[in-house]
N, C-alpha and C positions, 0 to 999 in steps of 0.2 A: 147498040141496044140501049133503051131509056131504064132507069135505074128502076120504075115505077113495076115494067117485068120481071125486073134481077126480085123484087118483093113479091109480083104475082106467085112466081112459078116456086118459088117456097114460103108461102103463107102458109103450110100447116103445120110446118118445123117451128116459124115465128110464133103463131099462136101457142103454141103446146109449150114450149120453153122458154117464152119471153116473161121479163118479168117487167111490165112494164114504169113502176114506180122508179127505179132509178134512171131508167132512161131518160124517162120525162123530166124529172129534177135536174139532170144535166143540160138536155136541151133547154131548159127554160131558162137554167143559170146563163148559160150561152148565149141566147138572145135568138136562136133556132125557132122557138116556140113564143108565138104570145104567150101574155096572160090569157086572152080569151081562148086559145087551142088549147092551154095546159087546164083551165078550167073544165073546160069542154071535156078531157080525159078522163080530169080527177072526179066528175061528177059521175060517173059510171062506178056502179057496184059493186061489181065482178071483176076478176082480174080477164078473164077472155074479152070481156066487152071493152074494157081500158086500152087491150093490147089491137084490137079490132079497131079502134078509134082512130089510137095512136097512129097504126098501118095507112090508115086510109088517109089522113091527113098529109102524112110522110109523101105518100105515093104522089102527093099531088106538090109536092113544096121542089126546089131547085135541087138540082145534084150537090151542090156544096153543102145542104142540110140533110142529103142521106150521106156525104162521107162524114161528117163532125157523128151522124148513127152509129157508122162503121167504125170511128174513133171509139162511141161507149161498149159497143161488144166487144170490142178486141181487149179492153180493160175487164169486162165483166160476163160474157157472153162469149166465150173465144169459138166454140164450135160451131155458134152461127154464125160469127163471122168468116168463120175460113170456108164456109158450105156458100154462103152469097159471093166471095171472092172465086170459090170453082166454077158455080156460075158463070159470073162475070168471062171468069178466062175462058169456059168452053165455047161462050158469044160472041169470043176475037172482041171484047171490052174494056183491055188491062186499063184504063182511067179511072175506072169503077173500081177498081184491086185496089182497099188500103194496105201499104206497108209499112210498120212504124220505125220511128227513127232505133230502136232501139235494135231492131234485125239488121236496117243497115248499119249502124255502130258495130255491130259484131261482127258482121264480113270483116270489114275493115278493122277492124282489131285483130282477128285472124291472122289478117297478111299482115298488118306490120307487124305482128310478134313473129311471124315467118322470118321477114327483113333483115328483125333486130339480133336472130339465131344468130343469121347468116354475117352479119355484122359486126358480129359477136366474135362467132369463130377468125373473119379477118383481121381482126383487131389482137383477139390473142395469139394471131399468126406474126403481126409484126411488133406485139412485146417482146414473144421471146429472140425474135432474133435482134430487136436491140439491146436485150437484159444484159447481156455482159457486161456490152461496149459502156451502159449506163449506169452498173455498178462501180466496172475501173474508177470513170468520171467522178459520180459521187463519192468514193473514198478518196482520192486526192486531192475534192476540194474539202473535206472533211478534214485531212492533216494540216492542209492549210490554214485553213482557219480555226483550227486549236492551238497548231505554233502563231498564228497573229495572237488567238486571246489571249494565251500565257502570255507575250511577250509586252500586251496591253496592259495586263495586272499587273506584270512586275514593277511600268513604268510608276502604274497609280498607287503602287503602296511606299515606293519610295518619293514619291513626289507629298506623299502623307505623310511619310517619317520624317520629309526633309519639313514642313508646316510644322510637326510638333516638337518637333526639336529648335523650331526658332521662335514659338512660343513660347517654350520653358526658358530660354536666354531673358526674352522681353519679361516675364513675370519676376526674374531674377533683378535684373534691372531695376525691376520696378519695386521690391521689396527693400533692394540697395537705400535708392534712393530717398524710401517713407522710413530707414534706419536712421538716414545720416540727417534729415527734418526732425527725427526727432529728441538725436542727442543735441540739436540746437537748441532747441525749443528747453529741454534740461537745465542744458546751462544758460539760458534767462530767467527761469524761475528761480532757479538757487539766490538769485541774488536780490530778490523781493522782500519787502517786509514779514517780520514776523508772522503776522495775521492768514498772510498769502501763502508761507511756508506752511502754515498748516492745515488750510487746502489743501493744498496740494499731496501735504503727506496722506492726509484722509483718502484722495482723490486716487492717487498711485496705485492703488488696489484694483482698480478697475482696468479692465483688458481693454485695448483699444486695436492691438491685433489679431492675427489668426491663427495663436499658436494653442488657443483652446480647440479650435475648429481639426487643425492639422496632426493637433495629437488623438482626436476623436476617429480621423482614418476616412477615406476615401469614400465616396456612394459608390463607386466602380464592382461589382459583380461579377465573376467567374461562372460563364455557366457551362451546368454537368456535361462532360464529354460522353459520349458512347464510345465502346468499340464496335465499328463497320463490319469486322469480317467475324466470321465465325458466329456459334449458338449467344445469345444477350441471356439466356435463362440459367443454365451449368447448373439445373436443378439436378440431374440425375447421374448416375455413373454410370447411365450409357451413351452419354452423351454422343452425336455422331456427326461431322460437318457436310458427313453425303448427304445428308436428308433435311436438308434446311427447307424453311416454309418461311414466304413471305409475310411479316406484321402486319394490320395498316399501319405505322408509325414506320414501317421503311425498312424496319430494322428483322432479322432473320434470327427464327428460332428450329432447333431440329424438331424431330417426332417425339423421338423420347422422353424429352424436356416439357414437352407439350401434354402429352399422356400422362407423365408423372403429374399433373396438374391442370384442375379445373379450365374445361375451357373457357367460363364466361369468368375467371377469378385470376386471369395473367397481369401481373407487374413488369414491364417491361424495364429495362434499367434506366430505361429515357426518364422514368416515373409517371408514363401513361397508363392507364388500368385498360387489357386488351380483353376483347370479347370475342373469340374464334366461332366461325360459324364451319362445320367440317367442309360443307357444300360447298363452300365459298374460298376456303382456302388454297392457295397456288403457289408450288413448287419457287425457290428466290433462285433462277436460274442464271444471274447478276452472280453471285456470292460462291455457286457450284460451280460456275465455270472459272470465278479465279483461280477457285482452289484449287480445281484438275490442271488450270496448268502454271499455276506457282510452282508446282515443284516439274524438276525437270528428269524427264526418264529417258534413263538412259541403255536400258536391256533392251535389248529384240524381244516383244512379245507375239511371234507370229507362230514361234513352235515352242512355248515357254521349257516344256520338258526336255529338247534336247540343244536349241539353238543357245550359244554364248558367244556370238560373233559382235562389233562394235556398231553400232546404230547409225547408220549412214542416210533412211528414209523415210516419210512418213504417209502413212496412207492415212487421208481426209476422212473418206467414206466408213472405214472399218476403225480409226480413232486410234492406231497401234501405232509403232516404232519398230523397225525391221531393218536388218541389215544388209549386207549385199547378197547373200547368197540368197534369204529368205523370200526380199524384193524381187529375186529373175522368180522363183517359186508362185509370187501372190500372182506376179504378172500373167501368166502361163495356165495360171488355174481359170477354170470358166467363169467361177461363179464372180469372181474380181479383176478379171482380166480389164475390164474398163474401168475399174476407180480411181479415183486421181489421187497420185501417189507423188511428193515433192521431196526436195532433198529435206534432212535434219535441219538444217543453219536457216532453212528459208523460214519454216516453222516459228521458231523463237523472234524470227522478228514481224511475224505477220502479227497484223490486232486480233485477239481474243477471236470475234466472232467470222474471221475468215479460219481460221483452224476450227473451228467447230463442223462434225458432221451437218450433212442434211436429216433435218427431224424426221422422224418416224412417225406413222398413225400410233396411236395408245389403244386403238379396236384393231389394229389389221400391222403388226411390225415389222410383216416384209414390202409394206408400201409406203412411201414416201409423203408428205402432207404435202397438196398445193390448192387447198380453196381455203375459205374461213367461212365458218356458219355464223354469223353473227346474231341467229336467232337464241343459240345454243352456247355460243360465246367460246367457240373450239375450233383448234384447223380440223381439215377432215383431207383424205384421202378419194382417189378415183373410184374407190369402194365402197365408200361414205355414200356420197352424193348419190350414189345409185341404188340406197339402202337406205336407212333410217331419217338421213339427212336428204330426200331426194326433193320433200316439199317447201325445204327451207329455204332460205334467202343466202343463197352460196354467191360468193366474190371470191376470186383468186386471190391468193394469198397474197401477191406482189400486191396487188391494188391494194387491198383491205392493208398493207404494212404502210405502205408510202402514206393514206391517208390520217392512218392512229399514228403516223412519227408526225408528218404535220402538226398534229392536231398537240401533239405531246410538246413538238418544240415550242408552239404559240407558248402554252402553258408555261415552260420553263422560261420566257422571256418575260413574261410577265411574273413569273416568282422572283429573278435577279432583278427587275425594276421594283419589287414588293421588299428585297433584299435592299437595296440603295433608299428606299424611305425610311426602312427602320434605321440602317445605319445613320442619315441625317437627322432622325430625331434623338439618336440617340448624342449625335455630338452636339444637338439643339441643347438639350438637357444638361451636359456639360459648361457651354457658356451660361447653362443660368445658375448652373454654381458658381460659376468664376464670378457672375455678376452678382450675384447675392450676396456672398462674401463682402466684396467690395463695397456695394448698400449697407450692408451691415457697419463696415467701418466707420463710414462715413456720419451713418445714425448715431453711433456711439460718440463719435468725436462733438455732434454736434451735442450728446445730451451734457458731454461733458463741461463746456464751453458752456452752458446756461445754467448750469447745478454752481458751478462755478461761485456765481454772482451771489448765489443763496448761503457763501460760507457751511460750515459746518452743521448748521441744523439741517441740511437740505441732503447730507451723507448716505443716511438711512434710505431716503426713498429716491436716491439714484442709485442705490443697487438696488432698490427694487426693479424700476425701469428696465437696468440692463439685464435681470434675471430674466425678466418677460421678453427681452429681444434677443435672447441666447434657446428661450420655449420655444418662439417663433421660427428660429435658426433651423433649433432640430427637429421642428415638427415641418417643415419643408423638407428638411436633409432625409428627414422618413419618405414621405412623399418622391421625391426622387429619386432615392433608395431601392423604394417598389418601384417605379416606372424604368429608371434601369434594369432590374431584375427582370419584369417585364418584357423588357425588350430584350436583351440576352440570350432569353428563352427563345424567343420568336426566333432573332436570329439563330440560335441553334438548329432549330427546329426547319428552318428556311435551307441553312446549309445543307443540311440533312438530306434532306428533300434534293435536292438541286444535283448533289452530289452522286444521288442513286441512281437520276434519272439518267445523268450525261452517261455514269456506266452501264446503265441500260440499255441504251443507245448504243453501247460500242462492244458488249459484251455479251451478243444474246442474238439467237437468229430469231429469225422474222417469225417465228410459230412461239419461240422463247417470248420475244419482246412482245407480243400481241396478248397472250396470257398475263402478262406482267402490268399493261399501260393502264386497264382499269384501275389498278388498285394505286399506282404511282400518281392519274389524275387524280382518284381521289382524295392523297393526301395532299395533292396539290393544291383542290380546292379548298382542303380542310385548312392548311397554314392562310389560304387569301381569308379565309372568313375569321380570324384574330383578329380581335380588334385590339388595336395598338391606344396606351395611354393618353389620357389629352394633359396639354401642357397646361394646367390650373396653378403652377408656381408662377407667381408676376414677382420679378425683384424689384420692380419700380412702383410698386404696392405697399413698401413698408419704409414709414417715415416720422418723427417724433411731432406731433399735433403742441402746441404751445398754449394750451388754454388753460383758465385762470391765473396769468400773469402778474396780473393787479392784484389779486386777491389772494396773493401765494402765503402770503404771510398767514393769514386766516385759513385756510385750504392746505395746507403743505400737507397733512395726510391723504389729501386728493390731486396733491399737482399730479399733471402731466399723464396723457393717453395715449395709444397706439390705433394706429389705421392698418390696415392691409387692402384697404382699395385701390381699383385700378386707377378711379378718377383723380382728380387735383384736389389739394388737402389743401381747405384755406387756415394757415399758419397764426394767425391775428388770432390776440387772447379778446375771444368773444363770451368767455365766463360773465355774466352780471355780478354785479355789486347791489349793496342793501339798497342802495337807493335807486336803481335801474330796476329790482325785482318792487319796490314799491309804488315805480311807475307802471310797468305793467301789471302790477291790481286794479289801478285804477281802470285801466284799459279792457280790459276782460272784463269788469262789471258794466261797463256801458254795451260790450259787444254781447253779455249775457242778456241784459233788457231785447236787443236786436232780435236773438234767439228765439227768445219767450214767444214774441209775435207772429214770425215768423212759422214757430211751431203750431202755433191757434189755427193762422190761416188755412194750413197744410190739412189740419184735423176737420175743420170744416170742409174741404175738398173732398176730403176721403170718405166725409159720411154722404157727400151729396152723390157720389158715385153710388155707391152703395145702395142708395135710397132707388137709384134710377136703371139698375143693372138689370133687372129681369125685362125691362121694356127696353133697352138695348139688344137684348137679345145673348149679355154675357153675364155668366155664372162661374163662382169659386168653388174648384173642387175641392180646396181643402183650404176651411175657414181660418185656419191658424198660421197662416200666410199670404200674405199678396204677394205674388210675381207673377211674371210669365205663364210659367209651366204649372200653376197651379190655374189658370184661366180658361176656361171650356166658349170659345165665342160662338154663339149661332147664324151663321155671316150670312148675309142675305145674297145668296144667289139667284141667280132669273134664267130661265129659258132664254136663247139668243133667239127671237122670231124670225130676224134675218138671215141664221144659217138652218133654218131646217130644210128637213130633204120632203120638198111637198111631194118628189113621185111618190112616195111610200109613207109618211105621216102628216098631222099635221096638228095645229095648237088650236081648240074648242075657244069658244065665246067665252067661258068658263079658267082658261088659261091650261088644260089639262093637254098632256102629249097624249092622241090617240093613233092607234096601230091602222089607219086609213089614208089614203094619198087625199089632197086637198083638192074640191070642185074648182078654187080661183086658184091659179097661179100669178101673182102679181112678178112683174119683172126684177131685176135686180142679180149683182153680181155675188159670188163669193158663199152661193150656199153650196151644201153638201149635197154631192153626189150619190155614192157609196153607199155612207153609214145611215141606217136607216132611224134615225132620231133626229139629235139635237147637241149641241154642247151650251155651255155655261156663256153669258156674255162677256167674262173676264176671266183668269184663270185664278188658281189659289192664291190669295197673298202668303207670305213668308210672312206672318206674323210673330212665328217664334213661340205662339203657345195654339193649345190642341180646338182644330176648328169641327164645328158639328152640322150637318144639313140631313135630312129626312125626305123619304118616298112613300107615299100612298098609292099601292097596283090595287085596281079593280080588274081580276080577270074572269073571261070568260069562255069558257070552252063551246067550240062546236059541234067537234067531234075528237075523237084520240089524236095524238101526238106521236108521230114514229121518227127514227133518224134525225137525231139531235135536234130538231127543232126547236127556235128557241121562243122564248115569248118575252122576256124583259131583262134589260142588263141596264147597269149601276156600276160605274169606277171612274178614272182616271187615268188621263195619257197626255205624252208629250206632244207640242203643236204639231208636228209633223206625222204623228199617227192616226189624228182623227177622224182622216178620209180616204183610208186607204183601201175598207173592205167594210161588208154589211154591219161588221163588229169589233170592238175594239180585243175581245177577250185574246185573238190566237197573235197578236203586238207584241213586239220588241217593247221596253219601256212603258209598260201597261199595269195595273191593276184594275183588279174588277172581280164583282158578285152576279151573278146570272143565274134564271130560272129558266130551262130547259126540261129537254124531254131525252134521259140516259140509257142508253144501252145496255150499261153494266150492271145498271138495279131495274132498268125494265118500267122505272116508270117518271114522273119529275120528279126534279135533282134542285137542289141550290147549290148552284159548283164554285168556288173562288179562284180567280185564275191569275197565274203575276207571270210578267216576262212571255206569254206566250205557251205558257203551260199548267195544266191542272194541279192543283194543289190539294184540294178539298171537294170533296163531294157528300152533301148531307141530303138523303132521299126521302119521301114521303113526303114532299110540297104542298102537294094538293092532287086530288083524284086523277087520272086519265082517262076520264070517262066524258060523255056528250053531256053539255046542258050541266057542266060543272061551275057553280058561281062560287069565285073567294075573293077576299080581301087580303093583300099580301101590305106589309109596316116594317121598312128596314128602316133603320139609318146607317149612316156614316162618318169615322174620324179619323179626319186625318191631322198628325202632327207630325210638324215636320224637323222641329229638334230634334226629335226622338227618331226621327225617320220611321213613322210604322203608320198605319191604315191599319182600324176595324172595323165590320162590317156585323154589325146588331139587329137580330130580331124584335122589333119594339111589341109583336101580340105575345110572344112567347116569354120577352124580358132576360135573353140572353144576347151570348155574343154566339154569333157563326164562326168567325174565322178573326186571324188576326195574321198579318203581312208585316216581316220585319225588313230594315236594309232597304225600303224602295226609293230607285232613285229619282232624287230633285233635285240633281246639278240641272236641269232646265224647269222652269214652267208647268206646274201639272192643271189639266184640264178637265172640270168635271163634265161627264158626260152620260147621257141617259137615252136608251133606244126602245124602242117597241115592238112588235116582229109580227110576221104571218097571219095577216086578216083575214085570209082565205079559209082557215080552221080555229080561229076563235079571236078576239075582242080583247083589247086591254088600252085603258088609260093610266095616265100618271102624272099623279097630283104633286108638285114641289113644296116642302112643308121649310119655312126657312124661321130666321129669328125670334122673336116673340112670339110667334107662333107655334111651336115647339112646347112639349108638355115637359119642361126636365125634371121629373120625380128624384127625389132623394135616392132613390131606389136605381133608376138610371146613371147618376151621377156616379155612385159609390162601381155598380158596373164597368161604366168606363176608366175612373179611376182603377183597376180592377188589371183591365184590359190593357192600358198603357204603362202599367209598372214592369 
């Protein structure tokens, strides 16, 4: 059957319910419709005659232009589309049947979630029968490689005591031997002249060792221990180690402790201030379970009231100690006949979390947890899942453990390598005491050794010297004082952390450690985001400067200065003398004449500027400075003639863009497709200060505007978005101002759009009426230090909108389009440099706008 019947045989359905305006704007976008058939439509009055038209042209065009039909009712029209597709099928026509992709996407989505059940189920059919075998496995490589770690750190702490114990030899040594230099050194002066003897007596007073330093005490820092187990609060006297609640600091407080005090007002004894959220808080099930089995029990609790036989078994599941009579009893009864029950001795040596029960539901405590709701952040139970939890995001419990212990080991490997950096800065810190120290010696020896030559006047102001290199000393020794301190902490704090986690890890079943990982990553990430000290102590920084030499005798209340730069210290006394400062007089009054002129020239430049700026086109927004960012440039942009899009506009005798396709198309490569305008022949320079260019719309209406229609856009885009669609406004990397016809107010809009989405909408444009004449005066500013674009009413003499953050990591390109000739008329006049009217009054605006 021809498609032209499937439209006969229900043309009364089509007419009565067709609406023909969006059909036709699809086809025509499509390229289904000329322009001369879509005209031919739109020119009919009545919606029955439109739709009448519509039909009759359809009837006559190819089957591939009634399915792209059958595409827009199936989007807009679905009743008529499914009534021409019964057709179709009752004519043995299924080619003429559209079905969209999105019906066959759902069959097929259907079955594989069928598939993925059935997939499902085989998949947890052979977890559990390897869960055992792959539990044994992973805990024996677990033992193992705990006895390798331990057996790693024992090597690396003693491989570190045997380092610093053969350091302290070498320092001894070396003290030895700066002792016995300088009981030589002693007895040669003794035997010196008078003169020199008393030098030397004067001189004696000054330390040249570090027994000031050594009796001042170490930068080394103790930091605050916690204690790990039990309440850190002991605020209350009811204190209770059953009910312990995990910190975020790691550390475990009871309820009653917690109750007795504020919960946004906790001091933990770490010296963190803790802020409990009730919701959020979770059971330290790390801390409960040591304590249940730190102590060892030893009664049969299976018939407490009359059994007193000796504890020979334990049952897992019910969490007791039983002895042999009570054991043949548990076995025998129904309700525990299957728990698994092992001898006493095996108990005490199994780890923590293999003696723990299987957890219970906390909604349901005769079933056992085996999913995790990760939406809800709980295990849940067979009961769960089929209840409050049915719509949620359920994972078995096994999976959801293996992936948050993963995920927690990454973490703790990266805290113990976050542990080894602090620790090497901190022994970093270390040698720059040892080396400072030793700088300092050295400085001293050398000030001594030049104070020397200066005999006895020169006493005075070498203790001053060494006063100020003893300041310098301990205003370091502060400095690393705190960045030891610093670190200390951290590592406390790291230990801490690291500590909890591995018994985390080994003390907690998988519903335990699953509740617990949140709050352990977090403070895991919370120790990574510490930021550790920077090393700003240079000991090769500080050295005695030797200037005014010559002129010591003169100067001796000014000899000699200190450096603390990293750079090289040029040593040579470069102090001037009377007759060196009254050569350069003479020098500086020839290079002042130099000046003078130089400044004249400069002032003459800057007035001729000035004189010439309004006919360049640049203006200062604010007279009381020249730069940059005080400079408003009117930069001469041009129409590119070469890329315009003559299907749909084109550039008057006059230079005006008008909304009409051009009579000549001359040939040539490289215009625009798409957008229906123009762009700029160059793009924005990066000038650095705020550029300005201006639009004149002459519009005209034909008749009203429905369905966004636009009639003129104004903005900027990057090279790659300028031809991608009739408009630059719905762009990635876009801004722009557009005059349209809105939906939301029903009549034209001046909308501002950045990125691809509305931002602003200001209504009342201009009428929506036939035979509507106005004149629309924007401008626009973009700078691009400041990264912002605004967009100014120049009849109104305000701003419209203003755009912060737009980006110009690339090229922006001004661009300007026209739109839909078919219901009304618009040109646009480019208003650039001198040409521009910048009133005081404008200026002060944009100044206004860009602060």
């Amino acid at each position: 059957m021809h498609h032209a019947e499937i439209i006969r045989r229900n043309l009364p359905l089509l007419k009565r319910d067709l609406h023909p305006e969006e059909v036709l704007d699809n086809l025509w976008s499509t390229g289904a419709f000329s322009d001369l058939e879509y005209r031919s439509c739109k020119e009919e009055d009545k919606k029955r005659a439109q739709t009448e038209k519509l039909l009759e042209i359809l009837m006559k065009k190819e089957e591939n232009v009634y399915k792209q039909f059958c595409v827009v009712l199936h989007e807009n029209h679905r009743h008529l589309k499914e009534q021409l597709d019964k057709t179709a099928k009752h004519e043995d026509s299924p080619s003429l049947v559209f079905v969209s992709e999105t019906e066959v996407q759902e069959r097929v989505s259907v079955m594989e979630q069928r598939v993925a059940v059935l997939q499902k189920e085989l998949d947890d059919s052979r977890q559990e029968a390897q869960h055992t075998k792959a539990e044994w496995e992973r805990d024996f490589k677990e033992l193992n490689g705990q006895h390798g770690q331990q057996e790693t750190s024992l090597k690396k702490e003693n491989h570190i005591l045997s380092q610093h114990l053969e350091q302290e030899k070498n320092r001894t040594k070396a003290v030895q031997a700066m002792l016995e230099g300088m009981k030589g050194k002693n007895e040669r002066m003794t035997k010196d002249l008078k003169e020199i003897q008393q030098k030397f007596e004067a001189l004696t007073a000054i330390h040249t060792d570090r027994e000031t330093r050594e009796n001042s005490g170490s930068i080394t820092s103790q930091a605050t221990q916690v204690e790990e187990t039990g309440c850190v609060l002991k605020t209350s006297s009811d204190c209770d180690t059953r009910q312990l609640l995990l910190l975020p600091c790691l550390h475990a407080a009871c309820k009653p402790c917690i109750g007795h005090l504020d919960l946004k007002n906790i001091v933990c004894s770490c010296g963190r201030d803790i802020k409990l959220d009730e919701k959020k808080t979770v059971t330290d099930f790390v801390q409960s379970n040591e304590i249940t089995f730190a102590t060892d029990k030893r009664k049969c609790e299976y018939l407490t009231d009359q059994c007193k036989g000796g504890v020979v078994r334990h049952c897992k599941m019910c969490n007791i100690p039983m002895c042999a009579s009570c054991t043949s009893k548990h076995e025998v009864t129904r309700g525990t006949s299957q728990h698994s029950v092992i001898l006493a001795e095996q108990l005490s040596q199994m780890p923590i979390r293999e003696r723990l029960p299987p957890s219970t539901c906390s909604n349901h405590p005769a079933e056992l947890v085996k999913y995790f709701d990760k939406q809800c952040n709980t295990s849940v139970c067979d009961v769960c899942i089929r209840g409050n939890h049915a719509d949620h995001g359920i994972k078995a419990l096994d999976v959801a453990f293996k992936k948050a212990e993963e995920s927690l080991v990454n973490k703790v490997r990266q805290h113990k390598e976050y542990l080894e950096k602090i620790k090497a800065s901190s022994r970093q810190r270390q040698i720059r005491v040892t080396e400072l120290e030793e700088r300092a010696d050295h400085v001293k020896k050398e000030i001594v050794n030049v104070h020397s030559d200066l005999a006895l006047s020169l006493v005075q102001r070498l203790k001053h010297h060494t006063q100020k290199i003893e300041n310098q000393v301990e205003e370091n020794r502060r400095i690393l004082r705190k960045d030891m301190e610093c670190l200390e902490t951290s590592s406390s704090a790291v230990l801490t952390t690291l500590s909890y986690a591995e018994r985390a890890m080994a003390s907690t079943t998988h519903a335990q450690f699953m509740d617990l990982s949140s709050t352990i990553v977090n403070k895991i990430d919370e120790d990574l985001l510490r930021v550790l000290p920077e090393d700003s102590v240079k000991t090769q920084s500080m050295s005695f400067i030797r200037q005014g030499h010559r002129a010591l005798h003169e100067l001796v209340e000014m000899f000699g200065t200190f450096s603390t730069s990293d750079k090289g210290v040029d040593e040579l006394d470069t102090i001037p003398t009377i007759t060196d400062l009254q050569n350069e007089i003479v020098i500086f009054k020839d290079q002042e004449k130099d000046f003078k002129m130089e400044r004249k020239r400069l002032m003459e430049v800057t007035t001729l500027l000035k004189d010439n700026q309004e006919s360049l086109g640049i203006y200062f927004l604010d007279a009381r400075k020249i730069d940059r960012s005080s400079i408003l440039q009117c930069i001469h942009l041009k129409y590119d003639k070469d890329r315009v899009n003559l299907d749909k506009v084109h550039i008057n005798t006059e230079g005006d863009l008008v909304n009409r396709k051009s009579d000549t198309r001359p040939a040539g490569e490289g215009r625009l497709k798409m957008y229906c305008g123009t762009c700029s022949t160059a793009p924005l320079p990066r000038a650095g200060c705020p550029q300005y260019w201006e639009v004149v719309n002459r519009v005209s209406l034909d008749k009203p505007l429905t369905w966004n229609w636009l009639i003129l856009e104004v903005g900027v885009c990057q090279e790659e978005q300028r031809d991608v669609s009739h408009c630059i406004s719905e762009q990635p990397s876009t801004c722009c101002m557009r005059v349209s016809h809105c939906p939301t107010h029903g009549g034209i809009c001046r909308e501002t759009w950045k990125e691809g989405k509305r931002v602003l909408c200001l209504p009342d444009t201009l009428p929506n009426t036939a035979r509507t004449l106005r004149t629309l005066h924007y401008g626009v500013v973009y700078d691009d230090a400041r990264k912002k674009i605004v967009f100014i009413d120049v009849k109104e003499n305000k701003v419209m909108s203003r755009l912060d953050n737009v980006d110009s990591s690339q090229p922006l390109w001004p661009m300007f389009g026209v739109y839909n000739p078919s219901v009304l008329t618009v040109s646009m006049t480019l208003v650039v440099g001198s040409d521009i009217n910048m009133t005081e009054e404008k200026k002060a605006m944009i100044v206004k706008a860009l602060s």
